[in-house]
Each structure stands twice: as structure tokens, then as C-alpha cells.
N, C-alpha and C positions, 0 to 999 in steps of 0.2 A: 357530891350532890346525892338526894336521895331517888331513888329509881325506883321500879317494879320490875324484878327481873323473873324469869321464867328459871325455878328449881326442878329442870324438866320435863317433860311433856305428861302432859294425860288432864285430868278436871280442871275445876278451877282455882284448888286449894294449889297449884305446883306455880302460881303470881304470889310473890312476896316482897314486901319492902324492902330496898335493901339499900347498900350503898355503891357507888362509880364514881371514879377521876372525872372529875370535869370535862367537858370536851372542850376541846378548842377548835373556832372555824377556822376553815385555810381558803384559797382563790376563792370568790365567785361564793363566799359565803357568808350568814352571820351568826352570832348565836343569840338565842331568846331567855328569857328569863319565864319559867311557863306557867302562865294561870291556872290553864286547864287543859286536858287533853282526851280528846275526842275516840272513842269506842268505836270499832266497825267490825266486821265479822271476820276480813281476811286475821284480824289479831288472834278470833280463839281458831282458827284455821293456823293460825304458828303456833301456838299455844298445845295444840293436839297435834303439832310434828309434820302437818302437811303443806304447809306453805314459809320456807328456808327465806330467810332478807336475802336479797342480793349480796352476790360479792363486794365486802366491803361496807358494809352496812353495817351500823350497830345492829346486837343479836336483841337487842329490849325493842318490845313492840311498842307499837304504835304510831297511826301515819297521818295523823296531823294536830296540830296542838295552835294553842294563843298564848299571846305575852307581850313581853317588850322588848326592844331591842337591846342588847349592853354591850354587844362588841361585833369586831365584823371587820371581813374588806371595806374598808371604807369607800376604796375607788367605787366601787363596785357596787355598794349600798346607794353611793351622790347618783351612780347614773340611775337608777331606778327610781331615786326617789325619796329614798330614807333613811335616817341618821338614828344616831344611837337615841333611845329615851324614845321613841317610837312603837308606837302598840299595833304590832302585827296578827296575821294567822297565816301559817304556814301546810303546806303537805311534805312530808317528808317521805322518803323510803323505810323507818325504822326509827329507833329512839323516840318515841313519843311519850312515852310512860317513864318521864323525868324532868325535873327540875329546873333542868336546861336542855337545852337541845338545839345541833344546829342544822341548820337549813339554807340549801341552794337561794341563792336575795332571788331570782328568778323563778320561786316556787313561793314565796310571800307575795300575801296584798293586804293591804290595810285595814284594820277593822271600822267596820261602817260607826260613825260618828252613833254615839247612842247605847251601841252595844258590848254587853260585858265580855271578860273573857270567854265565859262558859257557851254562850252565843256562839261567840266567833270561834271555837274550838269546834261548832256543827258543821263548821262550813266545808273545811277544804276537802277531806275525802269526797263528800256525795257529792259535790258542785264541779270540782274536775272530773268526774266519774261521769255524771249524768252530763256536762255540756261535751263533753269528748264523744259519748256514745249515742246519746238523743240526736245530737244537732248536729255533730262531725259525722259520725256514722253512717245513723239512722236517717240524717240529714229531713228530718221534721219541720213542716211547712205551714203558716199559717192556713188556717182550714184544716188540714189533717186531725185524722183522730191515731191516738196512741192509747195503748194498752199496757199498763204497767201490773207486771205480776207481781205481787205485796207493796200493796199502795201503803202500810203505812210503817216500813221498813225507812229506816234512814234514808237511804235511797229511793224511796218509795213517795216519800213526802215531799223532797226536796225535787223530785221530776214532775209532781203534780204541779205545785206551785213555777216549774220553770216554762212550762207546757203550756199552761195558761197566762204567762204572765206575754208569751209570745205567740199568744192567739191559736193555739190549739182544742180541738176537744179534746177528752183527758179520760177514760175508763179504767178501774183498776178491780183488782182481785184481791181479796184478804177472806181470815177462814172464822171469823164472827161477824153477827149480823154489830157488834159492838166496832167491830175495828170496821166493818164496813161504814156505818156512821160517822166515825173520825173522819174515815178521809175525805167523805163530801164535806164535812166540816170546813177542813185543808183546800177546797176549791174541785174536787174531780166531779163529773159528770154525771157519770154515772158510777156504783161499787157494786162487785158480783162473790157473795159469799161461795168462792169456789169450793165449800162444803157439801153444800144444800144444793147446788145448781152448779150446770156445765156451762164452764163458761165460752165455749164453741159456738151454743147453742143460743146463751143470751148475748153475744156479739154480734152472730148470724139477726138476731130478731130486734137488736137497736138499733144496726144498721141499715136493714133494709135487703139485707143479703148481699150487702155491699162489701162488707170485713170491715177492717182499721186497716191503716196505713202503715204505722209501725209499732213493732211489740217490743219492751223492754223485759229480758227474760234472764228472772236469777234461780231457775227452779233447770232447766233445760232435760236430761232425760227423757221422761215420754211425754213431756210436755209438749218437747216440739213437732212430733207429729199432727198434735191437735192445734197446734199453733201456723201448720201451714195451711190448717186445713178453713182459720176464720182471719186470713190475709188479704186484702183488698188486690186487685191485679196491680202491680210493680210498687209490691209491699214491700217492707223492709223489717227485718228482724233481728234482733243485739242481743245477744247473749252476754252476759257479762261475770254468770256464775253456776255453777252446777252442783246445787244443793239436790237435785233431783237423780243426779248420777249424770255418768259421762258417753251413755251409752244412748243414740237418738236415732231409731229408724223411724221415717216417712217415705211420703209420696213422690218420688222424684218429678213425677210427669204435673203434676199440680204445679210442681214448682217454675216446672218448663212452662204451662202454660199461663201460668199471671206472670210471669217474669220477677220472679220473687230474689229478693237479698238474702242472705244468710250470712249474719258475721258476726264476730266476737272480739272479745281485746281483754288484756290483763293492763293495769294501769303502772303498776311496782314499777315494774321492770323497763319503764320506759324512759331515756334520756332528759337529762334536763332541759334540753333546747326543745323535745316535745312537749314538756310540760308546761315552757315556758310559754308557749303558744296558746296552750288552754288560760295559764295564769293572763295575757294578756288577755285574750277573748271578754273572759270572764270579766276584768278591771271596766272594761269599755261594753259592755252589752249588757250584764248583772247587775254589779256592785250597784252601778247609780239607783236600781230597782230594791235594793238592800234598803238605802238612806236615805228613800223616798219610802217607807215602809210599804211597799206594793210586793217583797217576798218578804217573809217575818222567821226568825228562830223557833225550828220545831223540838224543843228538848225536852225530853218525857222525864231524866233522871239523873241525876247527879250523886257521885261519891266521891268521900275522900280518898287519896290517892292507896291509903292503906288497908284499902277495902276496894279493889280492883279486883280480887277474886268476886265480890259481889255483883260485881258491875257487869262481868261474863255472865254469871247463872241466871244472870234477869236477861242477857242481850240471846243465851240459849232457847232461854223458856220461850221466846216469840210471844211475850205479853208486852212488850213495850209499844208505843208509836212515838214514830220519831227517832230523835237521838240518843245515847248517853254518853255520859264527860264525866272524865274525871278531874277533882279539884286537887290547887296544891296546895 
């Protein structure tokens, strides 16, 4: 099959075409024949040597992809639901940026009637990412308001549109008054060019000096100081990445007194009977909102697979909204 293997770490020229043995699925698995496969950031984080696959993992990035079914446990395909010639989207640990690729059957769901691979290739990293830590976590209630720092980051879109689609208010952060636009576009509330303006300060003054409920934070560093500080009392806060650095002093005593959450999660690294719990979540609360078009595919860019060093430089640059996928 042909891949995209990593000639090493450092830019984005060390992703190269290349070729792999086939994989074959073993228990509790199948493998896909893949349309397209889905870009997210932890890939150029392996890519630049900081974030290793699991033990056991193919070393080719990428964590989630679309396709069809061609082989597989069978037992184990009938109980979930799917049989060969079946058009899934999967999240994987690894191997994404390939031809084929296989996947835990309890880490597939089927792609929404309607939609292409390229589509359903956006879905599975932000969708188990964002209902794990908006709704599992963060535990986000109709009525609440949420803060999403880079509303129109893959993640960023796909929590707007999940947040509203379950009766949330929605506020986000982006650093043009241009990306601010998209994402009311996408449904948010309110957008705070975190360039031009504190967004402490326009939190403080759309709420009433009330805060939000919960923050969704991929920036954390000294973020989160300013982050305790425009928290609603028995706020919740998710961190989920630390492009900001890993270094976060605040105010303990603020914290003591709104009775504030603080917590974070890495998704990789997490069991499949965990995942599998999101996989279902999602099948039964989402999906129907998929194929009823009330959440829709947010996909900014599309490459071919032998232009996946391309696909990084534009997912670096932080010009895109939305997704990007690559095609096979």
C-alpha cells in the first residue's frame, strides 16, 4: 500500500510518499480501504518528534480516516453492526496517512447517509475529542455558556456546532477579526479577536460579570491564569493542549472560592473500551444530528495524499477554519 511515512523529524518536507506491507486486522478489528484521511495537529506534534504513538502503534501518522470496509473480525464486525462493503469513519491511534488502515470495529461509526469520504474523514478526531471533554468532562448543560479558545480550529468548529446543537451559549476566541466572522458564521455567539481585545475583559462584560461555565483550552500556559480569573462560580475548565507552554501559575484562592474544575486529558493514549464509550455516545446523541443536517462538515482543504507535507504548512500557518484531509 502506499503511505506517508515520516523521513524523520523536523518540517514538513521529512512526510513522504512512500510504500508498507499491508496491514492486516487481528480480534476486535477491521480494516478500511481509505478515502481520505483527516489532519489534526497531534500528527505535526509527531512529526516534530514530540508526541511518540503508543506502544504498538503504527509509526505513520494520523488518527482518523474514511472508507470502506474489506475485511475484518467478522464476529465482531455482525455485533456492532457492519459487514464488509460498508462505508465507515474511524479514529485510530496511528496509521492514518495510508491506503488502508486498521481500526479497533469499536472505534468506527458509519458515515452519515449523504456524506463523502472527505466529510467523514473530519469527523472522528474532533467529535471524540470534543464530546469526551465538553460533555464528559466539562460536563456542559443546556443553558451554560462555553468558551472555546480558537473557535475555528478543527476543534474549534466542531465544539461550536456541538454546543449549540445542545442548547448551549457558545463564545470563542480567534486572532482576525476575519476568522472571528467564520465562526459566527458556524453558529457561536459571540467571537473575541483575542488580538485587538482581552478576552477576560469582553467575557467579564457579556456576561454581566457573571464568567462562562466552561472553557475549552488548547493554548493553556498563561492562559490559564486569565482563564480562572473570567470563570463563572463552580466553573469547569479542559484543557486539552498546550500550545501556550506547559508552565500555568494562577490564583489558587479564586479557585477555592468559585469552586472551580481544572482538568485535562490526552485522547491517544486511551483504551479501547474508553473509546468505545465515546464511539457509542456519539452514535446515539450526534450522528442522528449529522443526517438530519443540523451539524454539517466543516472542511477548509483538501490534498492529495502526496502532498501531505502541504497539508501540515497550511495546518501550521493557522490560516485555515476548520478541517483538512487528505485524499487517496
Amino acid at each position: 500500500m502506499k503511505a506517508v511515512e515520516l523521513k524523520g523529524f523536523g518540517g514538513p518536507e521529512v512526510l513522504q510518499l512512500g510504500t508498507r506491507p499491508d496491514p492486516i486486522p487481528g480480534e476486535g478489528e477491521l480494516l478500511i480501504r481509505v478515502g481520505a484521511s483527516g489532519i489534526n495537529r497531534p500528527d505535526v506534534l509527531q512529526r516534530l518528534g514530540y508526541y511518540a504513538p503508543p506502544p504498538g502503534v503504527s509509526d505513520l501518522p494520523g488518527l482518523e480516516v474514511a472508507g470502506t470496509v474489506i475485511a475484518g473480525d467478522l464476529q465482531a464486525m455482525a455485533q456492532a453492526g457492519f459487514a464488509v462493503g460498508d462505508r465507515v469513519c474511524a479514529l485510530v491511534a496511528g496509521g492514518g496517512y495510508a491506503e488502508l488502515c486498521v481500526a479497533p470495529v469499536a472505534q468506527c461509526l458509519p458515515i452519515p447517509a449523504g456524506w463523502s469520504d472527505v466529510e467523514a474523514a473530519s469527523l472522528p478526531e474532533t467529535f471524540f475529542t470534543v464530546w469526551s471533554n465538553v460533555f464528559d468532562r466539562g460536563r456542559l448543560q443546556k443553558g451554560e455558556t462555553l468558551l472555546i479558545q480558537g473557535g475555528t480550529s478543527g476543534i474549534g468548529v466542531t465544539a461550536i456546532q456541538l454546543a449549540k446543537a445542545f442548547g448551549a451559549k457558545v463564545f470563542v476566541t480567534a486572532g482576525s477579526d476575519e476568522k472571528c466572522a467564520a465562526a459566527l458564521s458556524v453558529g457561536a455567539d459571540q467571537a473575541i479577536n483575542y488580538k485587538t481585545t482581552d478576552f477576560v475583559q469582553a467575557v467579564k462584560d457579556l456576561t454581566q460579570g457573571h464568567g462562562v461555565d466552561v472553557i475549552l483550552d488548547m493554548v493553556a500556559g498563561p492562559y490559564v491564569a486569565r482563564e480562572i480569573d473570567c470563570l463563572a462560580e463552580d466553573g469547569r475548565l479542559v484543557i486539552i493542549a498546550v500550545q501556550g507552554g506547559v508552565e500555568a501559575g494562577f490564583n489558587a484562592g479564586a479557585l477555592l472560592r468559585k469552586r472551580l474544575t481544572v482538568t485535562g486529558s490526552t485522547l491517544r493514549p486511551r483504551s479501547v473500551a474508553f473509546k468505545a464509550d465515546i464511539a457509542q455516545s456519539l452514535k446515539t446523541k450526534v450522528w442522528p444530528l449529522l443526517s438530519q443536517g443540523q451539524i454539517k462538515p466543516q472542511v477548509h482543504s483538501t490534498f492529495p495524499a502526496a502532498q501531505a507535507n502541504a497539508s501540515h504548512a497550511l495546518m501550521e500557518s493557522g490560516q485555515h477554519v476548520g478541517k483538512i484531509v487528505l485524499t487517496w
